[in-house]
PALOLUM-837517 format. One record per residue (C-alpha): x, y, z. Coordinates in steps of 0.1 Angstrom, whole numbers, plus 2048, in hexadecimal, padded with zeros to 3 digits. Last residue first. Layout:
% residues N
XYZ ...
END
This chain:
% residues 334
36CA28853 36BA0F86A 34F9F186C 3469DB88A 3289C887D 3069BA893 2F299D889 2C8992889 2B297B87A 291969883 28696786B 27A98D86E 28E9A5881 2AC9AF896 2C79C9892 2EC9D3896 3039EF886 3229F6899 33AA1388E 35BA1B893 367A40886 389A4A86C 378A5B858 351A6585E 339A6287F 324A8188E 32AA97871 303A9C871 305A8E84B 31AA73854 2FCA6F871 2DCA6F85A 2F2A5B83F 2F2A4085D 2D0A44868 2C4A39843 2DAA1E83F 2D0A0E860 2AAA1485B 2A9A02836 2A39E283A 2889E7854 277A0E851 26AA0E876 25DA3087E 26CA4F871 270A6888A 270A578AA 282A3D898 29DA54895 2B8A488AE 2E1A458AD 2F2A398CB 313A488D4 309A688E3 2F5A55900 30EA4490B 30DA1E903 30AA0C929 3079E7914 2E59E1927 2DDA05925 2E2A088FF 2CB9EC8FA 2AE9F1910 2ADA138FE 2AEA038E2 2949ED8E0 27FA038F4 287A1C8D3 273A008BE 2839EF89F 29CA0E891 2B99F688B 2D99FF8A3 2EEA18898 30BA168AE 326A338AD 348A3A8B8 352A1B8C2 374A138D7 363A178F7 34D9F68F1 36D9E58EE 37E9D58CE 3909B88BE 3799B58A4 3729968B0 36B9A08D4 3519BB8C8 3419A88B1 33598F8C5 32D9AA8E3 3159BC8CA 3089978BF 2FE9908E4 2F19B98ED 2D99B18D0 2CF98F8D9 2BC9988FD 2AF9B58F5 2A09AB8D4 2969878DB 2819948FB 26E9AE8E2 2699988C6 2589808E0 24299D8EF 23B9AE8CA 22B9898BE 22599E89E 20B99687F 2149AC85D 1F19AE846 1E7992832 1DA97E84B 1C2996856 1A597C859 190993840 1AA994824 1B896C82B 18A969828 18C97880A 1A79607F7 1CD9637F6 1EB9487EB 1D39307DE 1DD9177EC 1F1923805 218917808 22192F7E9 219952803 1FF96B801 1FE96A81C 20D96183D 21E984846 23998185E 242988884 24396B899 23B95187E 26094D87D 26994D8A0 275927893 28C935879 2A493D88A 2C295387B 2E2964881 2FC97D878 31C986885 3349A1875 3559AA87D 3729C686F 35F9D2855 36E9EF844 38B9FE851 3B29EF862 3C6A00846 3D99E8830 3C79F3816 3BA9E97EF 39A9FA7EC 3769E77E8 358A007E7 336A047F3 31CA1A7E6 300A1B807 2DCA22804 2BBA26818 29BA2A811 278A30824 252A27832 24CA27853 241A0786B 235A09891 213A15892 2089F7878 21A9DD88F 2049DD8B0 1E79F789A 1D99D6888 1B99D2896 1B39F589D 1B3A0187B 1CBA0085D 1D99E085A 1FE9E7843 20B9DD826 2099FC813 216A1082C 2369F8830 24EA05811 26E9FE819 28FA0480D 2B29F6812 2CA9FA7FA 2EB9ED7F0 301A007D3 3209E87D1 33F9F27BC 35E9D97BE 34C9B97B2 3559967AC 37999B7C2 36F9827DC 37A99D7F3 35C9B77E1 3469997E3 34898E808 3469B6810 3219B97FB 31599880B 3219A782E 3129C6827 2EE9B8818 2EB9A2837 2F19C4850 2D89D4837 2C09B9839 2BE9B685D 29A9CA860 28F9B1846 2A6997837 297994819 2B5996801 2B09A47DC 2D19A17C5 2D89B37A2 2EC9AF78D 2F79CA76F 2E89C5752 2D59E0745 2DA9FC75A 2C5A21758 2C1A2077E 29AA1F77D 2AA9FD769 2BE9F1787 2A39FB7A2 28B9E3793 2A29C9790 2A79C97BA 2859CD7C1 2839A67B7 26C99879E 25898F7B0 2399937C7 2399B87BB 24C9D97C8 25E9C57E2 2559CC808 26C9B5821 2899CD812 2AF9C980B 2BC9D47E8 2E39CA7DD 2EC9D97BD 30F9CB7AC 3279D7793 31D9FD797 335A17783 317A1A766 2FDA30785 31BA4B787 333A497A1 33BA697B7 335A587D7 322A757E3 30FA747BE 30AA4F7C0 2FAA517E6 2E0A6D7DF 2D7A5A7B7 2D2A397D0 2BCA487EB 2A3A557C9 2A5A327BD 29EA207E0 27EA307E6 273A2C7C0 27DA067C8 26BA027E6 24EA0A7CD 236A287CF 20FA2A7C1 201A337D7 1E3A4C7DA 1EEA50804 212A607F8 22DA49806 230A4882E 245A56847 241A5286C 238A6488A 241A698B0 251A478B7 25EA3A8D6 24DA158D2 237A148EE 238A2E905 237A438E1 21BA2F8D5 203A338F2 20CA598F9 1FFA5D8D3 1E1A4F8D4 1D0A308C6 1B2A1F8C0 1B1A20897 1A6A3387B 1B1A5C88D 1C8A508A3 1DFA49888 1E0A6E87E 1EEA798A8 205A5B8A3 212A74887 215A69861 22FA8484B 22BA7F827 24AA88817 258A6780D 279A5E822 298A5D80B 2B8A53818 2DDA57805 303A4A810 324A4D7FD 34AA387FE 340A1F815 362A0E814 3669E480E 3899D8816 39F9C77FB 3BE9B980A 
END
């Protein structure tokens, strides 16, 4: 049976470094504020002229990933690109990356999925590597929020939270009988705590889709009920981490890793106590980079391959919870 491998892993963050200690400088904020709040220190963002696509993100992750996996851009059958922030309206980010690849036909699919768009984008990638309609996957998750975001005191709830960034796996099928790959997966969504974290416009149900007064009433920029997201997260997380436990067959003390996405460290902390996860088997770097969405799982992840803190042969869960409402968890072995 074909099992899907990750057979290379890449991240780009953009260079320019954004402290809590910056963002107090246009809005009401400080630095002890947002860490008790969210955990995190500072954030990276693309360079403040512009002028950078999720795609450009996700192209230079991609050329880090294909040269581990020692596959050239022409081995790809499929590209998979998660993000909430497309370069335009459409087409899809997903294209984009294809030609910046040098391709000319090779399909592409955009999910938007949010901050669970890489744990969609591997169980899409895995149902078509068994399917047998593709055997080399590149799937990316990239982000680019500083564009999109409210930047004074109004907005500083969700703008202190979000980073710019890229991550990408190259997956592979391989005929095994070994027990690796994805071993479970659960994913959900509800649709009702839609309007719970989303931005309205522009959007097709408006007519038109933006005028001045959407600009001045904010409702372009990201709105967050942060206390209902909050209670969803801590209380689904730990349910969808159990889920996939018992189907894979599995303890908590059989995995070597959990990567769970980079939402708010309270999130996670409140996490990894309720399951009693040591603390050298939970991976963290919002602190570092903010909240980068569809692409915060695969960027920690090649952050610990390349620390040598998972590799061959190690379990891994990766779980998250975002926009849609949606969220999942996956077992997966390498």
């Amino acid at each position: 049976m074909k099992k899907m491998m990750i057979r290379g892993t890449g991240r780009y963050l953009p260079e320019r470094i954004v402290t809590n200690h910056d963002l107090s400088k246009f809005m009401d904020t400080t630095d002890e504020w947002i860490q008790q709040r969210t955990g995190i220190v500072e954030r990276r963002w693309i360079p403040a002229e512009g002028g950078v696509g999720a795609s450009d993100l996700a192209l230079k992750a991609s050329r880090i990933a294909l040269e581990r996996a020692g596959w050239t851009s022409e081995d790809l059958d499929l590209i998979i690109f998660g993000t909430l922030s497309p370069d335009l309206f459409f087409p899809g980010s997903g294209c984009l990356l294809q030609t910046k690849l040098g391709l000319s036909s090779t399909p592409a699919i955009d999910i938007r999925q949010q901050c669970t768009g890489f744990l969609y984008g591997m169980q899409i990638a895995d149902a078509y590597i068994k399917s047998g309609y593709a055997n080399k996957i590149l799937l990316a998750g990239a982000e680019v929020h500083s564009t999109g975001l409210d930047m004074c005191t109004r907005g500083r709830d969700v703008t202190v939270i979000f980073g710019d960034g890229a991550g990408v796996v190259c997956l592979e099928g391989v005929e095994t009988e070994d027990n690796i790959g994805v071993l479970a997966a659960d994913l959900h969504a509800e649709g009702k705590y839609a309007e719970s974290l989303m931005v309205e416009a522009p959007s097709s149900r408006l007519m038109p889709r933006i005028t001045h007064e959407m600009i001045d009433d904010a409702r372009v920029w990201p709105s967050m009920d942060g206390r209902t997201i909050f209670k969803l997260a801590v209380q689904r997380l730990p349910e969808v981490t159990k889920t996939v436990l018992d189907r894979a067959g599995l303890t908590l003390a059989d995995i070597d890793m959990f990567f769970p996405h980079q939402a708010n460290l309270r999130i996670n902390q409140f996490f990894q106590k309720t399951l009693e996860i040591p603390d050298e088997k939970i991976f963290n770097n919002i602190q570092r980079y903010g909240n980068t969405t569809a692409g915060s799982i695969p960027i920690a992840l090649d952050e610990a391959l390349e620390q040598k803190l998972v590799g061959k042969g190690s379990t891994v869960i990766f779980c998250g919870l975002g926009a849609g409402l949606t969220w999942g968890a996956m077992v997966f072995r390498f």
